[in-house]
C-alpha positions as CSV (number, residue, x, y, z in Angstrom):
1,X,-17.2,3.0,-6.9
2,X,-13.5,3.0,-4.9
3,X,-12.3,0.4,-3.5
4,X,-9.6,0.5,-0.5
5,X,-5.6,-0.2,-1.5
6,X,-3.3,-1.4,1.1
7,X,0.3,-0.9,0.1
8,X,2.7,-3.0,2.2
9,X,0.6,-3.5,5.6
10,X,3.2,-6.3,6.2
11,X,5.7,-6.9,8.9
12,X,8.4,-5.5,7.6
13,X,7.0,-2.1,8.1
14,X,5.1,-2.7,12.0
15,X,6.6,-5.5,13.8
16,X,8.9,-3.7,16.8
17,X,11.5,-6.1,16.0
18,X,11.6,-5.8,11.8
19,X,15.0,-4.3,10.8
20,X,12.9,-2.0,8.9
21,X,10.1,-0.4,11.3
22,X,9.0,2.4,10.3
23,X,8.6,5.4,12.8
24,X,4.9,6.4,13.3
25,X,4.0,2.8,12.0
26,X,1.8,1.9,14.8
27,X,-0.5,5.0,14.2
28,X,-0.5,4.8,10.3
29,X,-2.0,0.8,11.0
30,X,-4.4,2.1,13.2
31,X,-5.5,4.7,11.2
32,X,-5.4,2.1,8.2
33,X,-7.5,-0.7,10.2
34,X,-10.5,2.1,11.1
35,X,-9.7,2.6,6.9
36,X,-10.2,-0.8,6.1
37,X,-12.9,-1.5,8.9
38,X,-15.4,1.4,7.3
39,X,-14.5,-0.1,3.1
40,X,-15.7,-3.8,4.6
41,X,-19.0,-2.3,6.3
42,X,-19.7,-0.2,3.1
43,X,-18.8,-3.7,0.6
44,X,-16.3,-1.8,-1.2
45,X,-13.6,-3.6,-2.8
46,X,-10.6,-4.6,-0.4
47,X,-7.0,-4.9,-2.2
48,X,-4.1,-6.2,0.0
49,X,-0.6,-5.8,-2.0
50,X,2.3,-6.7,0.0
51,X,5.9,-6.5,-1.4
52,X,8.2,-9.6,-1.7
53,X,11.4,-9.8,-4.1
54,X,12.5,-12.8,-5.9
55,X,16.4,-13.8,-5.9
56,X,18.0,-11.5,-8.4
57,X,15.0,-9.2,-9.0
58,X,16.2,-5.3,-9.3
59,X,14.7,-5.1,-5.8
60,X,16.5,-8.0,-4.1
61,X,19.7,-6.3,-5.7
62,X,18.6,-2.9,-4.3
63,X,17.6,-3.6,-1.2
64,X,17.7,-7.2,-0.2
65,X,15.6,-10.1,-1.0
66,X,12.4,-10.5,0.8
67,X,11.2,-14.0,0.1
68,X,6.9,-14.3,-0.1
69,X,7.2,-16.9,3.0
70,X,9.4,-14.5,5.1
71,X,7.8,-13.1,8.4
72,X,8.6,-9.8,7.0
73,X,6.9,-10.5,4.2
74,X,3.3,-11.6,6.2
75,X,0.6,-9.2,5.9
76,X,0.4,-7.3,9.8
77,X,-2.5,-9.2,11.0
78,X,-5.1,-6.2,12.1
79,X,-4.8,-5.7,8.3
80,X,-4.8,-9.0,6.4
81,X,-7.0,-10.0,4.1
82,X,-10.6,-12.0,4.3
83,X,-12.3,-14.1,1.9
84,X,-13.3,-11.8,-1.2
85,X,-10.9,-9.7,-0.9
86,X,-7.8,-9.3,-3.2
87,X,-4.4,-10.4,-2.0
88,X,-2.1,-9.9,-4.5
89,X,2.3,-9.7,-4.1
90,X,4.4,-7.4,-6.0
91,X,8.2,-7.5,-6.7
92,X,8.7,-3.8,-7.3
93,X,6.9,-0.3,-6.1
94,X,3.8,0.0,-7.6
95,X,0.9,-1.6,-6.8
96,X,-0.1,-1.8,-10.2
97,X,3.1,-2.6,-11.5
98,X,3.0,-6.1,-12.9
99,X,0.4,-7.5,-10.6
100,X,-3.1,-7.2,-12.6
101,X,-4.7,-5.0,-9.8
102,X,-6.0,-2.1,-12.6
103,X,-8.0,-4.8,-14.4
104,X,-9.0,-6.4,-11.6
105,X,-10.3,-3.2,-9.9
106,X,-12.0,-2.1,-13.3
107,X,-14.0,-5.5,-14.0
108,X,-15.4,-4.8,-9.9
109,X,-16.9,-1.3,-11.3
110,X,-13.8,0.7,-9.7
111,X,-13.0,4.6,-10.5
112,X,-11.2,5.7,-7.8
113,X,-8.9,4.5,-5.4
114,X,-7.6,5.2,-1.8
115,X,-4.5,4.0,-1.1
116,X,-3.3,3.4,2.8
117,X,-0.1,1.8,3.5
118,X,4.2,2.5,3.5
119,X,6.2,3.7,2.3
120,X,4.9,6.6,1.6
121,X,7.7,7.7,0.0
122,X,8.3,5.1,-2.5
123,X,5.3,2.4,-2.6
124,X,2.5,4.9,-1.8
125,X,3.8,7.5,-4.3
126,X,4.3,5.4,-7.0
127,X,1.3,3.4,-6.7
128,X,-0.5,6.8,-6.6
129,X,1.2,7.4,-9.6
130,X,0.4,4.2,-11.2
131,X,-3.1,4.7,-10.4
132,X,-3.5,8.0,-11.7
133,X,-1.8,6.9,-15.3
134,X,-4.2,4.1,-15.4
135,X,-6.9,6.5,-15.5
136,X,-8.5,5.9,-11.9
137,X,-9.1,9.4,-9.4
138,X,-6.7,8.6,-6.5
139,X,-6.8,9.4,-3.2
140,X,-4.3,9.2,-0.4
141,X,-5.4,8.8,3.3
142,X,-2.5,10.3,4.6
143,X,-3.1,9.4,8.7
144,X,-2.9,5.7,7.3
145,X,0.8,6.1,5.7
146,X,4.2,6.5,7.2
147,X,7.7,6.9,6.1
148,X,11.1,7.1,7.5
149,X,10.3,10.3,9.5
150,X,8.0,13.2,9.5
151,X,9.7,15.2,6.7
152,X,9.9,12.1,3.9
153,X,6.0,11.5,5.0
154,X,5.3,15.3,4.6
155,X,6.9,15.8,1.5
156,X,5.5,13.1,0.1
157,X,2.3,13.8,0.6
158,X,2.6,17.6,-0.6
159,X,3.7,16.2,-4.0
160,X,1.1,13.5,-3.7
161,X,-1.3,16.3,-3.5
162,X,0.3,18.3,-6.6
163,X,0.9,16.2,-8.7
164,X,-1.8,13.2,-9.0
165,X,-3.9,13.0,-5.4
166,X,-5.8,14.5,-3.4
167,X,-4.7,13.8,-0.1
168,X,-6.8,13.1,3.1
């Protein structure tokens, strides 16, 4: 079975008036919704993982703290999360990093994964890579991603491709 991963569909990312929009944002959600619209029709498993940083955390110090109750930390609302499906928050990169989603995904039946969501360049990537150490077949819908700008988004996705994905 897969199940759907949404990496940081928050506000941060898609709201026009985040400090931190990311270009081609807009048609990456899109893209992502029409993802997560076709995962609820077919029952898959549905996991929402926004980022948020606590005061101090190697994150906050790195890029700023992002507290859980910010706007910017709200899931973007064409992509939040409905009853049964996971919503979990992560202080760091990964998806998987620290937030129980691998066992979680693996006591639903779940062997593969496709992952939607930004940055592609940090939190896709390393989720990807996450995934694929935990032993699951990861996939990367690539029209549902964006980074800051086309060359971080394609090179991400080439190495993506190489290295532990297969990128759609």
């Amino acid at each position: 079975m897969e199940a759907l991963v949404l990496v940081d569909c928050q506000r941060l990312f898609l709201d026009p008036g985040s400090p931190a929009v990311l270009p081609g944002a807009a048609r990456a959600a899109a893209a992502a919704a029409r993802a997560l619209a076709a995962a609820r029709r077919a029952r898959r498993p549905v996991a929402h993982v926004r980022f948020a940083s606590r005061p101090g955390s190697p994150m906050a110090r790195r890029w700023r703290p992002l507290p859980a109750r910010s706007r910017w930390a709200q899931a973007w609302p064409p992509l939040d999360a409905r009853a049964g499906e996971l919503r979990l928050v992560k202080d760091g990169y990964s998806a998987f990093r620290g937030t129980g989603l691998a066992a979680r995904l693996r006591r639903r039946g779940v062997r593969r994964v496709l992952l939607a969501g930004f940055m592609t360049d940090l939190c896709v990537l390393v989720s990807a890579v996450d995934a694929f150490q935990e032993g699951f077949a990861v996939r990367v819908l690539g029209s549902a991603c964006a980074a800051r700008g086309a060359p971080r988004q394609r090179a991400a996705l080439a190495w993506l491709g190489r290295a532990c994905a297969r990128v759609l």
